[in-house]
RODO-2510 file (C-alpha; in nm, 4 decimals, decimal comma):
residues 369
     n   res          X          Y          Z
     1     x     5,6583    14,7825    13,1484
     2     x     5,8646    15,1036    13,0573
     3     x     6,1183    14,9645    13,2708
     4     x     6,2025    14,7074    13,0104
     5     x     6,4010    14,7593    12,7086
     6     x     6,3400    14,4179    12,4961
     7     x     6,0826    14,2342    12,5090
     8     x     6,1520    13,9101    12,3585
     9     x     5,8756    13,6483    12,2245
    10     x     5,9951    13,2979    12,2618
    11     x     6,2915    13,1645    12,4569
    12     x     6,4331    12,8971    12,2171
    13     x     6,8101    12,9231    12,0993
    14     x     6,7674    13,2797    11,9372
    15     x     6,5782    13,4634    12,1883
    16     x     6,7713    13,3230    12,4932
    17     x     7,1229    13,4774    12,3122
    18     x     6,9527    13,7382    12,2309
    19     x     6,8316    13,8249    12,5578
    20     x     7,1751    13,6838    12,7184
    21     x     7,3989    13,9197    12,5234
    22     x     7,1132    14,2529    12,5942
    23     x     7,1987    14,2074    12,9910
    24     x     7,5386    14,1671    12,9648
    25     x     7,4801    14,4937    12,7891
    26     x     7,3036    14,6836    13,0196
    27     x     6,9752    14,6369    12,9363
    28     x     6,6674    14,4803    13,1227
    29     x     6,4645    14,2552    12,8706
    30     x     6,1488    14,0653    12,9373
    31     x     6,1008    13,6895    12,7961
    32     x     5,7827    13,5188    12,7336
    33     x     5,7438    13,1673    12,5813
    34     x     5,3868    13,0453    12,5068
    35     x     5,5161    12,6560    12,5822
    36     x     5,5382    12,5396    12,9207
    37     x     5,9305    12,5518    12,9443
    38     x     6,2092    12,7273    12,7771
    39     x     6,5060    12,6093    12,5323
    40     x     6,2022    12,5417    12,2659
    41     x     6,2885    12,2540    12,0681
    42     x     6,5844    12,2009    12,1972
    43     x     6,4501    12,1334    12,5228
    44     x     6,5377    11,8130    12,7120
    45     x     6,3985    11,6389    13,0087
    46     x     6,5347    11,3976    13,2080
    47     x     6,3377    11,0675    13,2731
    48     x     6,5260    10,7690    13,4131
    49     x     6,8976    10,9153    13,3863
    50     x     6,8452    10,9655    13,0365
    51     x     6,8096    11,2992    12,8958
    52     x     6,5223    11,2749    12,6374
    53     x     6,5413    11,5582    12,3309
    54     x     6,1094    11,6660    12,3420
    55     x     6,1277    11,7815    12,0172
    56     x     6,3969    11,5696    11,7797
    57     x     6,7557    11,4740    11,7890
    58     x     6,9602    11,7487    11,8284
    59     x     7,3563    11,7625    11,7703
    60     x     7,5444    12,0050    11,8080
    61     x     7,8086    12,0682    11,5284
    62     x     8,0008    12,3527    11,3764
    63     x     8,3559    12,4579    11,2462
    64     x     8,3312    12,7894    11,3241
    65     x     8,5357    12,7965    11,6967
    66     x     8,3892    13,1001    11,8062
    67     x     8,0516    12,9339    11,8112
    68     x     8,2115    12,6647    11,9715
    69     x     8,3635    12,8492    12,2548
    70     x     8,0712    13,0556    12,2929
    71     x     7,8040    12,7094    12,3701
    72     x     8,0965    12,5643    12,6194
    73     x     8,0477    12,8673    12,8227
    74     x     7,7142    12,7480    12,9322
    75     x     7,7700    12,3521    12,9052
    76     x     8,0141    12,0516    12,9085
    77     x     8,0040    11,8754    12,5516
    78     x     8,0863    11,4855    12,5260
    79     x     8,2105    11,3072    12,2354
    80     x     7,9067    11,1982    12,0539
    81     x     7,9573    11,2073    11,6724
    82     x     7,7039    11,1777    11,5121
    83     x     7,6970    10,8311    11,2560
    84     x     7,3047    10,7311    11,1902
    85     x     7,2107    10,4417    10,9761
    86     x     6,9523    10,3781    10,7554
    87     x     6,7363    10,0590    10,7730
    88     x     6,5348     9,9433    10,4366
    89     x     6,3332     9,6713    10,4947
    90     x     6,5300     9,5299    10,7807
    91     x     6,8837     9,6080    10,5439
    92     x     7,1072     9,7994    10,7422
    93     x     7,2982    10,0726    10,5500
    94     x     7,5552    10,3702    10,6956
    95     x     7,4869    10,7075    10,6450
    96     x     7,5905    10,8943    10,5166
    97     x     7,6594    10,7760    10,1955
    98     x     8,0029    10,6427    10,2161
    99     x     8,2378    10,2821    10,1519
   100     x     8,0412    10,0858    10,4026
   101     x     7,7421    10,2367    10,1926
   102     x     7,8778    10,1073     9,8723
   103     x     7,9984     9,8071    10,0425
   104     x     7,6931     9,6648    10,1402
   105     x     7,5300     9,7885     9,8254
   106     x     7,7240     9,6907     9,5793
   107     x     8,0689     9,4536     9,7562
   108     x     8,2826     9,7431     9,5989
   109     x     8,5961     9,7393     9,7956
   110     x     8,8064     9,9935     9,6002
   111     x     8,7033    10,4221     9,5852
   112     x     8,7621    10,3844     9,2286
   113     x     8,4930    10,0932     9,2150
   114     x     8,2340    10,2465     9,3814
   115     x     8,2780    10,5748     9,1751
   116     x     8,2749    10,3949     8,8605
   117     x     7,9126    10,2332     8,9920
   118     x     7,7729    10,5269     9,0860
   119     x     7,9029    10,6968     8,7348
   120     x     7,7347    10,3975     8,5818
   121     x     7,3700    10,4871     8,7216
   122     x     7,4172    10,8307     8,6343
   123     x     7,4566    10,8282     8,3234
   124     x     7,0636    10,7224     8,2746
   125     x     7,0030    11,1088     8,2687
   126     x     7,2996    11,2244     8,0323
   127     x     7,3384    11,5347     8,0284
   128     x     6,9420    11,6648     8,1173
   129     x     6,9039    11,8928     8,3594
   130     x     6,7306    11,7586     8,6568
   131     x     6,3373    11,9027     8,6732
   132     x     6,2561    11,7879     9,0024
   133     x     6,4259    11,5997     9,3020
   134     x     6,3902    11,2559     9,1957
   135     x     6,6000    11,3220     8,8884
   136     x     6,8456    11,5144     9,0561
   137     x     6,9138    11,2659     9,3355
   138     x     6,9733    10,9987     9,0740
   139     x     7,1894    11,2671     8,8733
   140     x     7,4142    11,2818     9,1456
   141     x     7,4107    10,9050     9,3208
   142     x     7,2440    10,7253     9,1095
   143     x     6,9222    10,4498     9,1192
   144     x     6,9529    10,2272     9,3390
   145     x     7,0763    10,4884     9,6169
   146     x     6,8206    10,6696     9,5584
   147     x     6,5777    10,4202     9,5445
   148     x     6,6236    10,2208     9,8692
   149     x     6,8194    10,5463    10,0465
   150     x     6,6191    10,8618     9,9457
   151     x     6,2703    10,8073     9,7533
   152     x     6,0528    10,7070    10,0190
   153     x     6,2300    10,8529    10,3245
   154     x     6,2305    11,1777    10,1251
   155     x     5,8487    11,1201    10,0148
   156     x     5,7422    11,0545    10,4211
   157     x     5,9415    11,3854    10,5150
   158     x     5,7982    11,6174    10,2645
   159     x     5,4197    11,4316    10,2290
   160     x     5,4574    11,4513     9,8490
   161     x     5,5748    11,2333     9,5434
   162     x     5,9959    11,3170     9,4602
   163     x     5,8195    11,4197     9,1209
   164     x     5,6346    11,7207     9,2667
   165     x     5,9713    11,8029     9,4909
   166     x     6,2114    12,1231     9,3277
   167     x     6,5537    11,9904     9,2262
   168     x     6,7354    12,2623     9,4885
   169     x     6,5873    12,0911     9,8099
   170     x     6,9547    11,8261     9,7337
   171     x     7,1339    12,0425     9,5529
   172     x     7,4089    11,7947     9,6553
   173     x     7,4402    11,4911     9,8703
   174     x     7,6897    11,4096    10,1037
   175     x     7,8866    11,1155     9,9334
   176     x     8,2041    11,0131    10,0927
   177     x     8,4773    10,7783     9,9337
   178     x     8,6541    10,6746    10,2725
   179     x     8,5228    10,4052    10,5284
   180     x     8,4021    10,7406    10,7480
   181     x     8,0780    10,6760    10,9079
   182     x     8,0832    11,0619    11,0634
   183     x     7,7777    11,2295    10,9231
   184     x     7,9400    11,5548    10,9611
   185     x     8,2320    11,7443    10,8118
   186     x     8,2564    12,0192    11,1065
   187     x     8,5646    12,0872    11,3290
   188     x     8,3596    12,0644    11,6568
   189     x     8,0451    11,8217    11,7060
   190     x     7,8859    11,6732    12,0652
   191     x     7,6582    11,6710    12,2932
   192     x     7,5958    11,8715    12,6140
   193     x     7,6386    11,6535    12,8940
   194     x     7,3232    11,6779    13,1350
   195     x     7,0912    11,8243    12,7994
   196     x     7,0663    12,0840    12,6203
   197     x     6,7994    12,2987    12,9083
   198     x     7,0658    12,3845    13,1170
   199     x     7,2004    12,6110    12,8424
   200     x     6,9087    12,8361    12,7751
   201     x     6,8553    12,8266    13,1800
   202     x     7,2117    12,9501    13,2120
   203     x     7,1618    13,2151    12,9402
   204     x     6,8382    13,3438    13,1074
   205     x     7,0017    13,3419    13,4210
   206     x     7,0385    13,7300    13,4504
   207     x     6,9439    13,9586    13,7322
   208     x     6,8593    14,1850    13,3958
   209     x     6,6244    13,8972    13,2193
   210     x     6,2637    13,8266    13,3658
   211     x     6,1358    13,5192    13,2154
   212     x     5,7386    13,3858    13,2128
   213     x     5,6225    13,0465    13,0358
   214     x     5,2951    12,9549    12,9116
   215     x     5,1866    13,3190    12,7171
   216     x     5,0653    13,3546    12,4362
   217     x     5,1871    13,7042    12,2776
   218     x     4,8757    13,6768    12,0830
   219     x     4,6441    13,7309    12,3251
   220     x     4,7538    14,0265    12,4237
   221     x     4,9786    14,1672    12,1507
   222     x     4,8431    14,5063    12,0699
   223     x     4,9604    14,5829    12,4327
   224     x     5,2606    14,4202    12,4273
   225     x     5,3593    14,6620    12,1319
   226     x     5,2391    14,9567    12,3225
   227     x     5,4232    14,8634    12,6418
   228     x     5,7776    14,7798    12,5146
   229     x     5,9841    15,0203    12,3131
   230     x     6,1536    14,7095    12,1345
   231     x     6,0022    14,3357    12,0494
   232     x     6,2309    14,0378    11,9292
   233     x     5,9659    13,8143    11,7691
   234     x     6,0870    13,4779    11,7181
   235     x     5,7447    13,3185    11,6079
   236     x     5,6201    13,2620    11,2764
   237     x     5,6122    13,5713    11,0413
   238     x     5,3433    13,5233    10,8772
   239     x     5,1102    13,4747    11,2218
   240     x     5,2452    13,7939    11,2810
   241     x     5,0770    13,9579    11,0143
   242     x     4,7861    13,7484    11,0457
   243     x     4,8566    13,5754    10,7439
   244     x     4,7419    13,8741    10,5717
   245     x     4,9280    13,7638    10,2251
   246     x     4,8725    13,4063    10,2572
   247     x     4,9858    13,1138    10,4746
   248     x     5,3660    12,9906    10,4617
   249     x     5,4107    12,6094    10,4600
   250     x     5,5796    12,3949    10,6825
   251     x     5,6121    12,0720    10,7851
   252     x     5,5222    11,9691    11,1416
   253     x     5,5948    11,6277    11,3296
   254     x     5,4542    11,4524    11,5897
   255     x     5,6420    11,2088    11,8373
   256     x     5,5616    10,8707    11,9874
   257     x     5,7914    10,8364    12,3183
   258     x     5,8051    10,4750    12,4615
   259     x     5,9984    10,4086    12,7957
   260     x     6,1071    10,0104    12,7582
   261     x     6,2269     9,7787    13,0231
   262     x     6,5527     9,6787    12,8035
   263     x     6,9185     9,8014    12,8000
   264     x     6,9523     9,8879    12,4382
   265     x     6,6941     9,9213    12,1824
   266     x     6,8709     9,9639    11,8731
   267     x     7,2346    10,0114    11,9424
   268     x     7,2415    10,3368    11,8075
   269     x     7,1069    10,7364    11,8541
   270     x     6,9419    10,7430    11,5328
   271     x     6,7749    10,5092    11,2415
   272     x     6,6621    10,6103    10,9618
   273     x     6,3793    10,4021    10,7838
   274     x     6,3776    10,4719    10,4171
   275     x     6,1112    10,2484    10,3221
   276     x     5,7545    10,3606    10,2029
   277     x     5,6050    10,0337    10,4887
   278     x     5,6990    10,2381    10,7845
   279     x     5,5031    10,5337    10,8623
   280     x     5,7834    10,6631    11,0430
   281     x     6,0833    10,8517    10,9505
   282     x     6,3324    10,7427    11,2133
   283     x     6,3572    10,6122    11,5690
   284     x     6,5777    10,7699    11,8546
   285     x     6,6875    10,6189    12,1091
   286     x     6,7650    10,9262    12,3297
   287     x     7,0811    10,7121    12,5762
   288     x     7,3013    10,6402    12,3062
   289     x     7,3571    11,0140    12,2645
   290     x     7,5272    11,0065    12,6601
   291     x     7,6712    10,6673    12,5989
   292     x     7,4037    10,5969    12,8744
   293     x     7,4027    10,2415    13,0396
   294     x     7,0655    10,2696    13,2384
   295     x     6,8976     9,9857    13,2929
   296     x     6,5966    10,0877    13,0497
   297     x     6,5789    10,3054    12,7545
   298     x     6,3717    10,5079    12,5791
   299     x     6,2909    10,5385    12,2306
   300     x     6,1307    10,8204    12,0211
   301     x     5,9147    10,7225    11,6532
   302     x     5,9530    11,0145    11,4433
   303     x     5,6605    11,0993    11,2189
   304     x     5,6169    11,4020    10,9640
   305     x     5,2783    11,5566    10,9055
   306     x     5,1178    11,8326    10,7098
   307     x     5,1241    12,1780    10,9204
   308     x     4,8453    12,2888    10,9615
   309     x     4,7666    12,6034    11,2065
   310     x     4,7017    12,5108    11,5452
   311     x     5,0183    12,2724    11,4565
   312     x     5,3856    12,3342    11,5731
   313     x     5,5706    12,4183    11,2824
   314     x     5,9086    12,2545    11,2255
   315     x     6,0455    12,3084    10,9098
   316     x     5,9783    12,5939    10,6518
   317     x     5,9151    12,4515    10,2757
   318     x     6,1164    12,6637    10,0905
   319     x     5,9912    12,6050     9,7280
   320     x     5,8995    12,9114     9,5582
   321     x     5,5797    12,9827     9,5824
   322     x     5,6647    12,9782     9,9863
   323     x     5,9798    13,1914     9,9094
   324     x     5,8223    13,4428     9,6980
   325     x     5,5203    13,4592    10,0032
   326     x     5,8431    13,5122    10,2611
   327     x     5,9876    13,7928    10,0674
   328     x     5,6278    13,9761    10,0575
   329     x     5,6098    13,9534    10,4157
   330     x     5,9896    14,0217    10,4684
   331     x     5,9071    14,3918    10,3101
   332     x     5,6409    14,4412    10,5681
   333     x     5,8580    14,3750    10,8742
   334     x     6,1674    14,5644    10,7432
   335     x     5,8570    14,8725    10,7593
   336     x     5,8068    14,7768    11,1939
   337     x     6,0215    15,0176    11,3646
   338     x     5,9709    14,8275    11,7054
   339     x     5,9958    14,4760    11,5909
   340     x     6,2995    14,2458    11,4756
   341     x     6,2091    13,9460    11,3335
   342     x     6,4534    13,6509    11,4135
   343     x     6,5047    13,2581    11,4034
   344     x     6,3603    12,9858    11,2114
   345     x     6,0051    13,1121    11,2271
   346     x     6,0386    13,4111    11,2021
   347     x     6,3424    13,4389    10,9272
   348     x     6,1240    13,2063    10,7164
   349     x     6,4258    12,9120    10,7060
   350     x     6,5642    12,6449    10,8130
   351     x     6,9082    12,7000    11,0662
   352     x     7,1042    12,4383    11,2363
   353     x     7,1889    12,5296    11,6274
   354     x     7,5443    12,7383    11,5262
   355     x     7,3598    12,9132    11,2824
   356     x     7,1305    13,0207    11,5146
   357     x     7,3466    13,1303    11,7377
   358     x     7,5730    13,3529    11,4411
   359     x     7,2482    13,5140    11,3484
   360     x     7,1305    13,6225    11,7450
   361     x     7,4856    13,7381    11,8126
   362     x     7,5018    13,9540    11,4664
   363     x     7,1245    14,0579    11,5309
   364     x     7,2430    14,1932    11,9465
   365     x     7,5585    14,3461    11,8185
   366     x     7,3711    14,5544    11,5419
   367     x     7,0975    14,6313    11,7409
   368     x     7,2311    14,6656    12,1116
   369     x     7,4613    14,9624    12,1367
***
């Protein structure tokens, strides 16, 4: 293996532009990914002309335009924007949280209406600082958004009551006072047309990169880390320790994919159900985000779960007693000479796809001279 230089552990969106930007440096890196195909959860597949996203919707948004420019090397991006709703007991609400909201709510017309309505609820708390989410979503939208909008979407995501939730995990909501249906404020926003794959293939696509699926690092770690001079681990942290200081939480999901012998399902990419009645969270329905207009379509029912291991993880909890535990093992891999610890896993947080992307390209350009 001395012929390597990097060995990188995973090929999601971090370790493929990590591994990208190494060759086009000079230097030959090896990529393993213990899944049974690269791009890791942004990986689509194709199934009846639609491209299905495995692992969760995925759109692709920033406002930095370096970002931008760097993820249209490797694909062409549609349109899509991305304008979920949220259905509460068959009422059908926009998201986010704007005057078709408070519309349908409320019939407030007027900005200054719906302010004054929202103003109204929140003034149940005064001026008491909010102790755990539940008061500070009301603090900032008021009741009844929160009550047919957030409280049991928010409960089904997390597995707990809003009670037990910290305050910080809405810190603030989005809350629009314009007829804008565009749940994003970013400069850029679409969708790669053909899937997201054919980005992390193109990134791979190195005479520099050798890339093997289905290994586990873990089975043979202790001579991976005698074999390569340099490791970029992209897996959970605290695995890599062997949860020698504890076990981080996260929150894992699990997907019910249905193929159906319609046109169009739900007339949009993405509902949200906000009710506590359906053990879902949302359902995608993976044409709408290609303006597809297959004969069939498929839909994906998103559930959360409790992680546990043997579980993929999804999303870090970042409460304290999880942040405190990340900062613990944070010292210990700032002391590993040979290993750089990078993405959501392995940073301990959650990042959107441009974030990821910032943080591989200022990990490379530190790192690769």
């Amino acid at each position: 293996m001395s012929q390597y230089d990097y060995l990188v552990v995973g090929a999601g969106l971090f370790g493929a532009v990590f591994a990208h930007e190494a060759a086009l440096k000079g230097k030959k890196v090896k990529v393993i990914e213990k899944r049974d195909h690269i791009a890791g959860n942004i990986y689509t597949q194709e199934s009846e002309g639609i491209q299905v996203h495995r692992y969760g919707a995925h759109i692709f948004h920033t406002s930095d335009k370096e970002v931008w420019e760097y993820v249209n090397q490797f694909a062409e991006f549609n349109h899509y924007i991305n304008s979920p709703i949220a259905n509460y007991k068959g009422e059908i609400y926009n998201l986010p949280f704007n005057m078709n909201t408070f519309n349908k709510l409320w019939g407030v017309v007027t900005p200054a209406e719906a302010q004054a309505k929202i103003e109204e609820q929140r003034s149940v708390f005064g001026d008491k600082k909010p102790e755990n989410l539940e008061e500070q979503a009301i603090s900032l939208v008021g009741t009844d958004i929160y009550e047919k909008l957030i409280k049991d979407y928010t409960e089904k995501q997390w597995g707990k009551s809003t009670k037990e939730l910290p305050a910080f995990i809405i810190r603030r909501l989005p809350v629009r006072f314009t007829y804008d249906n565009n749940y994003f404020n970013d400069t850029y926003q679409g969708i790669p047309i053909g899937g997201y794959t054919q980005i992390v293939e193109k990134m791979l696509d190195h005479a520099n990169i050798d890339v093997e699926t289905g290994v586990d690092f873990f089975a043979d770690r202790e001579q991976y880390l005698a074999d390569f001079p340099k490791i970029v681990f992209t897996g959970m942290i605290d695995q890599y320790f062997d949860y020698q200081l504890g076990t981080l939480e996260y929150r894992s999901l699990r997907f019910e994919t249905e193929k159906l012998d319609m046109k169009n399902y739900q007339g949009n990419a993405v509902v949200n159900y906000t009710d506590d009645q359906t053990p879902y969270t949302r359902i995608i329905e993976h044409k709408h985000f290609e303006f597809g207009t297959q004969d069939k379509t498929i839909i994906t029912k998103e559930h959360s779960k409790t992680w546990t291991k043997g579980d993929e993880p999804y999303y870090p909890v970042n409460n304290d007693r999880n942040n405190r535990l990340y900062k613990a093992y944070k010292q210990l891999a700032d002391q590993q000479d040979k290993v750089i610890f990078g993405g959501r896993l392995g940073q301990y947080r959650y990042y959107d796809m441009h974030q990821v992307i910032v943080a591989a390209l200022q990990c490379v350009r530190t790192e690769v001279k």
